[in-house]
C-alpha atoms as one frame of an Amber mdcrd trajectory, in Angstrom:
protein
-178.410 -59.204-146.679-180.287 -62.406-145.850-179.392 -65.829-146.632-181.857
 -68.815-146.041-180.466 -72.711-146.718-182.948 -75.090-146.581-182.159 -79.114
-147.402-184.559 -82.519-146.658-183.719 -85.591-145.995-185.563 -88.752-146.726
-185.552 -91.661-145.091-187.208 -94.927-146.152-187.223 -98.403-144.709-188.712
-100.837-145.991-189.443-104.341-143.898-190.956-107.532-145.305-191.627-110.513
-143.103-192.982-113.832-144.411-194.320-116.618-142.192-195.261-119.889-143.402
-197.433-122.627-141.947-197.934-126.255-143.432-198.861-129.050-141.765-200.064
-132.195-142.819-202.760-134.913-141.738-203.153-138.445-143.067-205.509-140.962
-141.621-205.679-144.661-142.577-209.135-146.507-143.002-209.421-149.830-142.647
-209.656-150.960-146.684-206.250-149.899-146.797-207.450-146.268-148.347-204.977
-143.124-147.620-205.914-139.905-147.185-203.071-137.150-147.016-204.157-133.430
-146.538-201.542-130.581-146.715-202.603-127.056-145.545-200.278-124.399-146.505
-200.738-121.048-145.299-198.338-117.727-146.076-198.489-114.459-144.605-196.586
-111.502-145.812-196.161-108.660-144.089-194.768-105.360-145.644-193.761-102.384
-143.561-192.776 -99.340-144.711-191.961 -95.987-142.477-190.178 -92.701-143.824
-188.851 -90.015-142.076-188.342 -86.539-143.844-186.671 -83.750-141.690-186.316
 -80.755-142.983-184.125 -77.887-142.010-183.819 -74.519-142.708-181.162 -71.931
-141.648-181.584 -68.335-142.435-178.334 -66.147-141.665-178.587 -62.169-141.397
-175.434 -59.996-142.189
């Protein structure tokens, strides 16, 4: 008489990291004229790990 139990677990995680960056730069000539630049930079970063473990037992009477 043989039994066998088998189960899985899953597990998922799931990280998401976003970095932003903006700066700005102006600079004045001399007619009075007024130049404004804005960078703007995003990063996103999405990590993902999953661990599945599996186990099975198998029981002999």
């Amino acid at each position: 008489h043989t039994h066998t139990h088998a189960f899985t677990h899953t597990h998922s995680h799931t990280r998401i990291r976003t970095h932003t960056h903006s700066y700005t730069h102006a600079f004045v000539h001399t007619r009075i004229r007024t130049h404004i630049h804005t960078y703007a930079f995003a990063h996103t970063h999405i990590h993902t790990y999953a661990f599945t473990h599996t186990h099975s037992h198998t029981h002999t009477h």
